[in-house]
N, C-alpha and C positions, 0 to 999 in steps of 0.2 A: 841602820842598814843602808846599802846605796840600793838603790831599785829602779831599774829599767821600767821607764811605763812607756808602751806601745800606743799607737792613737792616742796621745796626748793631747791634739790641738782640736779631736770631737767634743760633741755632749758632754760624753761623760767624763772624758779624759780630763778638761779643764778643772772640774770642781775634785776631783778624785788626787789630782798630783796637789793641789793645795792643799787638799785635808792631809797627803801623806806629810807637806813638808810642815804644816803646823802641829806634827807627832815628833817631829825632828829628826826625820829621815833624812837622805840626803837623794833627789830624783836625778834621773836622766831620763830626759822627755825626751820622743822621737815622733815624726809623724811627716806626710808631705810640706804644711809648712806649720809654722809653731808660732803664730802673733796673738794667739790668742792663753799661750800659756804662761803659766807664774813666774817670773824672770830669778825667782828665785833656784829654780833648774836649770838645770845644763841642755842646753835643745841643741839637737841636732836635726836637721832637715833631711828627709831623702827618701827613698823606698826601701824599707826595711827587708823584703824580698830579692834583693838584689845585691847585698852584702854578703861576702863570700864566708866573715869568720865573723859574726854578730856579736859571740861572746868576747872576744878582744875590741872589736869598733867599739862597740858600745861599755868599754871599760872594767868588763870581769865585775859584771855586778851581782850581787848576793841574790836576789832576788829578780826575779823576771813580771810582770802585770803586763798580761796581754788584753787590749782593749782592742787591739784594732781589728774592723771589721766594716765592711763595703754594705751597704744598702741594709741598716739593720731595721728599718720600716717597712721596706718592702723584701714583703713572706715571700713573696715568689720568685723572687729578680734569679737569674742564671752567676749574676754575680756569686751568691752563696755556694755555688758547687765549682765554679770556675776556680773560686779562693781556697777552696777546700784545702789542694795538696800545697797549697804555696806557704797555708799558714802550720801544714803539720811539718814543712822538711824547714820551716825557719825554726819552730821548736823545739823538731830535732836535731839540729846544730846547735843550739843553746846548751840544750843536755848533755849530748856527749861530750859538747867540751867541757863540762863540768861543774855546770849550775846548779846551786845547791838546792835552790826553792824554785818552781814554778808558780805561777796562779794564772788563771784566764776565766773571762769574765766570760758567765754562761747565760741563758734564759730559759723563764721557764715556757717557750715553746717547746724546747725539746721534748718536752711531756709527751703536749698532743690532747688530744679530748678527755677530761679526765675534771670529776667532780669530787672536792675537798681540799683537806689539806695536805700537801707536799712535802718530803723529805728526804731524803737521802736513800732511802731505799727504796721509793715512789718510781713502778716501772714505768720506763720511757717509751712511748710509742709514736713518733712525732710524724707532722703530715703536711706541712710545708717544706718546697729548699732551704728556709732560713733554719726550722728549729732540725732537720733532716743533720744538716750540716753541722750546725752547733752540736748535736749529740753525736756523730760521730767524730771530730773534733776532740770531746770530754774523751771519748774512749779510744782516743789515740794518746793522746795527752796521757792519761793515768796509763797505759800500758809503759811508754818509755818512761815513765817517773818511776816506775814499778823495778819497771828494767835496770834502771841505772842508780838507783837509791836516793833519788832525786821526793824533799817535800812537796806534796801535790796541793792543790787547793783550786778547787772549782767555785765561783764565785756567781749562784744559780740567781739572776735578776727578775725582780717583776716589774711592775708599773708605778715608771715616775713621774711625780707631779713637779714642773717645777724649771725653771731656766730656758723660759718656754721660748725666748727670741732664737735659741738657737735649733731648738728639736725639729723632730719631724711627726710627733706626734697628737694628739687630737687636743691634747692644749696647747702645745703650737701654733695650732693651723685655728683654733677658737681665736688665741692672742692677737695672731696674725690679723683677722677678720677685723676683731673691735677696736683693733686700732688704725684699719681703715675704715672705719664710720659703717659699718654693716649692721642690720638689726637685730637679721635673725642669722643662724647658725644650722645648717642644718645636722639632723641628729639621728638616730637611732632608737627604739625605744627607752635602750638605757637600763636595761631590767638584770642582763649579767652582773654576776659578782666579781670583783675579782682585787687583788692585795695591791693598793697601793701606798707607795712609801715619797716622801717627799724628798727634792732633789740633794736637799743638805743633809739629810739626813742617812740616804743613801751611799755619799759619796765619805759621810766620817764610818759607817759600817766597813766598806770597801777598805780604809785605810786602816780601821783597827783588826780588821780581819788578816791583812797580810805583816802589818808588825807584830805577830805571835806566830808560834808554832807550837804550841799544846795543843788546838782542836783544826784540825785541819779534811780533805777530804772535800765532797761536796756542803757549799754551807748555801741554804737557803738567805739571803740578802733581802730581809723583808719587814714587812710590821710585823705581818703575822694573823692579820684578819682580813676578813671578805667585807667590802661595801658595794652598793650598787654603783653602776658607770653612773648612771645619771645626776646620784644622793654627789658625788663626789665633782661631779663636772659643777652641778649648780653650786657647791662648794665653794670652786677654784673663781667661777663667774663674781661670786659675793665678794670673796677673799684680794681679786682683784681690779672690786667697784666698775665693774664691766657692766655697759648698758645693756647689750646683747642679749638676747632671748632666744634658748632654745626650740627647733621646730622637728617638734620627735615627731617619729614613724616616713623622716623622708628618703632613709637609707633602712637596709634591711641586717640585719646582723650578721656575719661573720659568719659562716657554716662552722666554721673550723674552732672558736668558742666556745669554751666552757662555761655552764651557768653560774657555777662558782667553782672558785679556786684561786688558794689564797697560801703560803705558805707556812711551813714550822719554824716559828722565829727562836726555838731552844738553843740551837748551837751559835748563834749571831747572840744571843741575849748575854752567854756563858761569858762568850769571848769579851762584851762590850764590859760586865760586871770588874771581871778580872782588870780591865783596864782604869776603872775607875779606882780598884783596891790601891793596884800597884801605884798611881798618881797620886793618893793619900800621901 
């Protein structure tokens, strides 16, 4: 397949166009600027919001991977509603003009407070701008896919561990610390659950998920189980001979957290089997 991947040159975007192009896809990366991606893609630099026929610029490709998204650390930022209509009328120019597959990378904020495990027909009730947005986003998305006979694929993320120099999240900003000489860390108590998946791990799911088209739809992107923050941060600390010492109870949790919540990794398991048969 050729595959448009959007936000290539973030987080996620880097390990995620590697994994597509070690499937032997062929990528076009796009993003403000692109030094940090596989030069084995075609990059193109620019603001993808401001291309008038995306589906021709960016070469009529079979498939679309929408990553790109502005402040996805910060739940509250005005970014998230600002970007709202920018990123449904570039998707809707993809479609109409004739795109066969869709995917866009979702989270499971859009949920919102909710205790267990996640699925695809797990109602949504979100409560931040970030997860606000992302859910309305999915259900703009599947309506013109719907509309136009366009394959859909919602590509629902949790919590990754992992490529922590470039993140914005709490092993990030751990990493950050120990490798300026800090001792302690400050922590939370650590007692939510919640599904974390590692960063390579996440980003070969992400590419086996969009070279198929038998299971498509929302796919939970996950392990699959609940472990506690803490069980898993003191993990990450061992995992990478970090001196650093957690100093729990000096932040308070998160109102908006769930105590656990973890995904259904059924239809991500299907897809990854299948991939293993058919490479036999």
């Amino acid at each position: 397949m050729k595959i448009l991947v959007t936000g290539a040159n973030g987080y996620l975007g880097q390990g995620i166009v590697k994994a597509i192009l070690d499937n032997g896809h062929s990528v076009i990366a796009t993003d403000f600027k692109t030094q940090f991606i596989d030069d084995r893609a075609e990059k193109i630099a620019g603001n993808l919001f401001e291309v008038e026929d995306p589906y021709t610029t960016f070469g009529k490709p079979d498939v679309l991977l929408d990553l790109a998204w502005r402040d996805g650390f910060k739940h509250y930022s005005d970014a998230h509603i600002d970007d709202l209509p920018k990123h449904y009328h570039f998707i809707k120019k993809m479609i109409e003009s004739g795109l066969e597959k869709i995917a866009v990378m979702g989270s499971m904020h859009e949920i919102g407070f909710f205790e267990g495990s996640i699925n695809e027909s797990t109602p949504c009730n979100p409560v931040t701008p970030y997860g606000i947005s992302k859910n309305a986003l999915r259900e703009l998305t599947q309506m013109l896919a719907s509309k136009y006979g366009t394959v859909f694929q919602w590509l629902r993320g949790y919590y990754i561990v992992g490529h922590s120099e470039f993140g914005s999240s709490i092993f990030s900003k751990l990493t950050a610390a120990a490798n300026s000489g800090e001792k302690e860390f400050p922590f939370t108590l650590g007692q939510d659950q919640f599904d974390f998946i590692d960063y390579d791990v996440f980003c070969k799911q992400i590419a086996a998920a969009i070279g198929q088209n038998d299971v498509n739809g929302i796919i939970e992107i996950c392990s699959g189980r609940p472990e506690k923050l803490a069980d898993r941060v003191e993990r990450f600390i061992r995992e990478n001979n970090y001196s650093i010492k957690l100093k729990y109870g000096a932040f308070p949790d998160r109102p908006y957290d769930s105590k656990a919540i973890w995904g259904n990794n059924t239809k991500i398991q299907h897809i990854l089997e299948q991939k293993k048969y058919l490479n036999k």
